[in-house]
N, C-alpha and C positions, 0 to 999 in steps of 0.2 A: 249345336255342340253343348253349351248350357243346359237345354233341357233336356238332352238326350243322358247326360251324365251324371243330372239330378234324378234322371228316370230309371239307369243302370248301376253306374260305377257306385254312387250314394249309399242306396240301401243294401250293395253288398260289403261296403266296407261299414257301415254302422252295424248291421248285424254283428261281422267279426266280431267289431270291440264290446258291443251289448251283449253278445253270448260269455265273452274273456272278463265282463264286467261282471256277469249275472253267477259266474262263477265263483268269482274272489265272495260276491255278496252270501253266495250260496255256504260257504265256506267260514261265514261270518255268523251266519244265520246259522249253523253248527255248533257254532261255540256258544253261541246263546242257549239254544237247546240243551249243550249240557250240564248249566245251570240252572237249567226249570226242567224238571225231571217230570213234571208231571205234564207240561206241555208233550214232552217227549213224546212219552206213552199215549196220550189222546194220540197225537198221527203217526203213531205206528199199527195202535189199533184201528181209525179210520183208512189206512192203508190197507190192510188185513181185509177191512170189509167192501173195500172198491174193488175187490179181484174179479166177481165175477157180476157186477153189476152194471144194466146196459141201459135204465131208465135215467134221463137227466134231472127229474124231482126230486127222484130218489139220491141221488148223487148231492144235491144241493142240499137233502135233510142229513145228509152224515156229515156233509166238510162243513155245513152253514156255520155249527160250533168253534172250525177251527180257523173261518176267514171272517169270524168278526170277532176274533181274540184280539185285545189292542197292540198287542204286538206284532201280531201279524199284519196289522192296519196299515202302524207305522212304518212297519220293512218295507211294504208294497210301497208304500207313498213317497217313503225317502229313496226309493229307484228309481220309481215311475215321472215323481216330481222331481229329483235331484240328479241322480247320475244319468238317465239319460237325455234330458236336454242339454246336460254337457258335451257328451258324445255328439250328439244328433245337429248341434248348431255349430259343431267345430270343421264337421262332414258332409252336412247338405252342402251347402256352397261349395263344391269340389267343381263346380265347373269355372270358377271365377279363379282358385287356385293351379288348375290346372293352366291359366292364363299369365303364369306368373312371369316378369320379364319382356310383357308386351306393353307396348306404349298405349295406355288406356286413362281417359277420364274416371275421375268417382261417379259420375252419373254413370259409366259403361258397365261399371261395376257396381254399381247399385240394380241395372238391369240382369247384366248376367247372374248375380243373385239372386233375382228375382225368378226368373227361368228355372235357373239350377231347383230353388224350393218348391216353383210348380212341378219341375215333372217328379219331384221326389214324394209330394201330395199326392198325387194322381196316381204313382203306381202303389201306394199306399192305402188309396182308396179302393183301388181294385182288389186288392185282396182282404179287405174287410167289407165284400159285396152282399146284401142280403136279398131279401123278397117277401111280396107278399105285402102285408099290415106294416111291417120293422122297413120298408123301405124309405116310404116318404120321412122320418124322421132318422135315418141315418145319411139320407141326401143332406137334408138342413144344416146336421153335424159336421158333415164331411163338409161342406162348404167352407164352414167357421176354420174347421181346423186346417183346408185348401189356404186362408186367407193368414194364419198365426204363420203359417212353413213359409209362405210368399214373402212376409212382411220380415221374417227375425233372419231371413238370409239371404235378403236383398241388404239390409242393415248391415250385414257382418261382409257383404262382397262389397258396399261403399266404402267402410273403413279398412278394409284389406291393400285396396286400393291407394286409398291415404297414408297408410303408413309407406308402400313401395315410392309412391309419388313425394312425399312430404316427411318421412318418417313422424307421423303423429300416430306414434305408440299407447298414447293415452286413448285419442279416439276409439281406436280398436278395440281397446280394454272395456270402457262404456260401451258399445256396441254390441260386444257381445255377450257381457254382464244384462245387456238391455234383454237381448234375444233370449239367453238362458231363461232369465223373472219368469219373461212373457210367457216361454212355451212350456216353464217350470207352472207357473199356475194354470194355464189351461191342462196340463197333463192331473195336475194335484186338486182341481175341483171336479175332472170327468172321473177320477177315482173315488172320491169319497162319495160322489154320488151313485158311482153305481154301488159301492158297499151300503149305503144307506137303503138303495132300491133294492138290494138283495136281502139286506135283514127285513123288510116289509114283506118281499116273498115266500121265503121259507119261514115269514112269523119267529125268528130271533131275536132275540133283546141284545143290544149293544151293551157293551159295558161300559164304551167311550162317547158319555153325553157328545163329546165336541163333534165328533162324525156326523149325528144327526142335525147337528144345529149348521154344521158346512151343507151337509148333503143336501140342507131344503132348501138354501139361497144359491148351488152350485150352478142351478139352470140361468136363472140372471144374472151370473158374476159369468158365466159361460158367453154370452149373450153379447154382455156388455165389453167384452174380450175380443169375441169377433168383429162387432162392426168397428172397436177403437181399430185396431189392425188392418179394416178395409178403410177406412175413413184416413188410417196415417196411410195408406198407398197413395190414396187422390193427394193428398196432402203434402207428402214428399217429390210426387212427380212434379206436383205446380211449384214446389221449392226449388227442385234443378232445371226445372225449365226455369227459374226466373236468374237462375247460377250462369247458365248456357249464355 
C-alpha cells in the first residue's frame, strides 16, 4: 500500500500542485517581463520563429539566447531548487499519511516512507526513459536520485509518526527542512549543470560566471549527494534496529 501510493496517488497530486505552482510562478515571471521590455520582445520574437521549426539544433540556436539569460536561470532554479521540493516532500510520503490514526512505530514509518518514495522514484524513472549511448548514464543518475526520494521521505514518514506518537512538532519541522535542502540541492545542481552543458552546446556565452563555476563541480556535489543519502539509509536502519 506504501508503495503502490508512492507509485499512483503521489505523482498525481504533486503534479496538481506543481502545475497550480508553475502557474502563480508563470504569472510572476509576467510581471517581470513587463519591466524588461527588451527581454519581452527577444521571446516573442523567438516565439514567432519556433512556429514552423522541427530541427532540435536548430531549436537550441534561437532559444540558446533566451535560457541562458540570468534571469531566466534563476526563475528555473528558484522552482526547480525551491518550490518544488516543497511540494514534492510534503506529498511523496502520502502513503504514511494516508496511515494516519494507526497504532505505528517511528521505525514503521520511517519504512513506509521509504516505500511511499521508492515507488514515487520508480515511476518517475519510467517516464524519463531513454536509449541507446544516453542510457547507461541516465541509469547512474536515476539511481542517485531513486536513493535522495528513498532517504528525504522515509525522514519526513519517521517524524510524521513522532509528532502522532509523541507530539514532537519540532522533529518534524527538522525533517522536513532536512528533506527540502537535500532534494532542493540535488534538483539545483542537476539544473545548473545542464545549463552549463547547454551553453557548451549551442557555443553560448553565459553571462552569469556563477552558473559555470556550479555547473563544473555539479557532477561531484551530485555524486557526493547520492552515496550521503544511500550511506544515511544503511545508517538509519542500524539506528532503529538498535531503537527496536
Amino acid at each position: 500500500g506504501g508503495f503502490n501510493s508512492g507509485l499512483g496517488l503521489a505523482p498525481m497530486l504533486i503534479m496538481l500542485f506543481e502545475i497550480l505552482a508553475a502557474l502563480g510562478f508563470l504569472i510572476f515571471f509576467g510581471l517581470i517581463l513587463s519591466i524588461q521590455p527588451d527581454l519581452a520582445n527577444q521571446l516573442f520574437e523567438t516565439v514567432g520563429e519556433l512556429r514552423d521549426i522541427q530541427s532540435p539544433d536548430i531549436i537550441i540556436e534561437i532559444l540558446g539566447p533566451i535560457l541562458v539569460n540570468p534571469l531566466v536561470i534563476l526563475s528555473v532554479v528558484l522552482f526547480g531548487a525551491g518550490i518544488v521540493p516543497l511540494i514534492e516532500e510534503l506529498l511523496k510520503p502520502i502513503g504514511v499519511w494516508l496511515l494516519f490514526g494507526r497504532k505505528m512505530t517511528p521505525a514503521a514509518g520511517f519504512v513506509a516512507g521509504a516505500l511511499s518514495g521508492a515507488g514515487y522514484g520508480f515511476i518517475e524513472s519510467l517516464a524519463l526513459s531513454s536509449s541507446g549511448d544516453q542510457w547507461s548514464a541516465l541509469v547512474l543518475a536515476r539511481i542517485g536520485t531513486s536513493a535522495v526520494h528513498i532517504l528525504t521521505s522515509a525522514l519526513t514518514g519517521w517524524a510524521l509518526v513522532q509528532v502522532w506518537q509523541k507530539k514532537r512538532i519540532l522533529q518534524l519541522s527538522l525533517a522536513y527542512l532536512c528533506a527540502v535542502v537535500i532534494h532542493g540541492l540535488w534538483n539545483g545542481l542537476t539544473l545548473l549543470y545542464s545549463f552549463d552543458l547547454l551553453s557548451s552546446m549551442g557555443n553560448l556565452s553565459l553571462k552569469a560566471g556563477w552558473v559555470h563555476s556550479i555547473g563544473a563541480i555539479a557532477p561531484f556535489g551530485l555524486i557526493l549527494i547520492a552515496a550521503g543519502c544511500f550511506f544515511g539509509l544503511i545508517l538509519a536502519n542500524r539506528m532503529l534496529q538498535r531503537n527496536l
